[in-house]
C-alpha positions as CSV (number, residue, x, y, z in Angstrom):
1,X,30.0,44.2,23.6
2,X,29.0,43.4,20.3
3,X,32.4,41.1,19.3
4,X,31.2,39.0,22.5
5,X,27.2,38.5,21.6
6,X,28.7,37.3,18.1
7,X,31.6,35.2,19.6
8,X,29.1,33.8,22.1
9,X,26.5,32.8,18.7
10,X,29.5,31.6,16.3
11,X,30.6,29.0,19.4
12,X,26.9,27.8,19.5
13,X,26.7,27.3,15.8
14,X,25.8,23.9,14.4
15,X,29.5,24.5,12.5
16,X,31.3,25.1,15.2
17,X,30.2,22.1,17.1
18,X,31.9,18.6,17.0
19,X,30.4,16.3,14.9
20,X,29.2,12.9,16.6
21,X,28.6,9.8,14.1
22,X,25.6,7.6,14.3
23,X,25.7,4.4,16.2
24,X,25.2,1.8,13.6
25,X,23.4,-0.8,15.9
26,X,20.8,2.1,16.8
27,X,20.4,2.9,13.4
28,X,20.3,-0.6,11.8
29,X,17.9,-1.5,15.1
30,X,15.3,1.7,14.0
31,X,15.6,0.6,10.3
32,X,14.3,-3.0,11.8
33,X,11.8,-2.0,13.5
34,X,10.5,0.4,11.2
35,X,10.0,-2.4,8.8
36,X,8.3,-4.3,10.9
37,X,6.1,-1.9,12.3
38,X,5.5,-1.1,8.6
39,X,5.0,-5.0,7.6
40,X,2.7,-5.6,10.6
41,X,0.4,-2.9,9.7
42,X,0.1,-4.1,6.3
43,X,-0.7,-7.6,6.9
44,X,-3.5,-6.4,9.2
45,X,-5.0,-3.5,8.2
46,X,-4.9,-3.9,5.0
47,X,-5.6,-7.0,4.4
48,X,-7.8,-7.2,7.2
49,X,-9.8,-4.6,6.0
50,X,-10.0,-6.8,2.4
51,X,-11.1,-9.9,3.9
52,X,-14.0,-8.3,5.9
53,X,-14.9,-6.3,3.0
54,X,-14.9,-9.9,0.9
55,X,-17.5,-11.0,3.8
56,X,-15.8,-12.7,6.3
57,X,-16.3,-12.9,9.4
């Protein structure tokens, strides 16, 4: 019984499963996004935050 439980744990191994590859549009689409996520928060916190600190309103 104890072969099986370890059989059973070696086939659900990350090892033992087949590995997939990435999509490169998903990952080059994430990338985009995240940098414009990034960008966009940039522009208007921070230098939102500097202006109305400089007094504008």
């Amino acid at each position: 019984m104890e072969s099986t439980m370890n059989e059973t744990v070696a086939d659900l191994s990350p090892a033992a499963a087949p590995t997939q590859r990435d999509d490169v549009a998903t990952v080059a689409a994430a990338g985009i996004l995240a940098a414009t996520l990034a960008a966009f928060c940039h522009e208007t916190i921070g230098h939102g935050i500097g202006c109305i600190a400089a007094g504008a309103t």
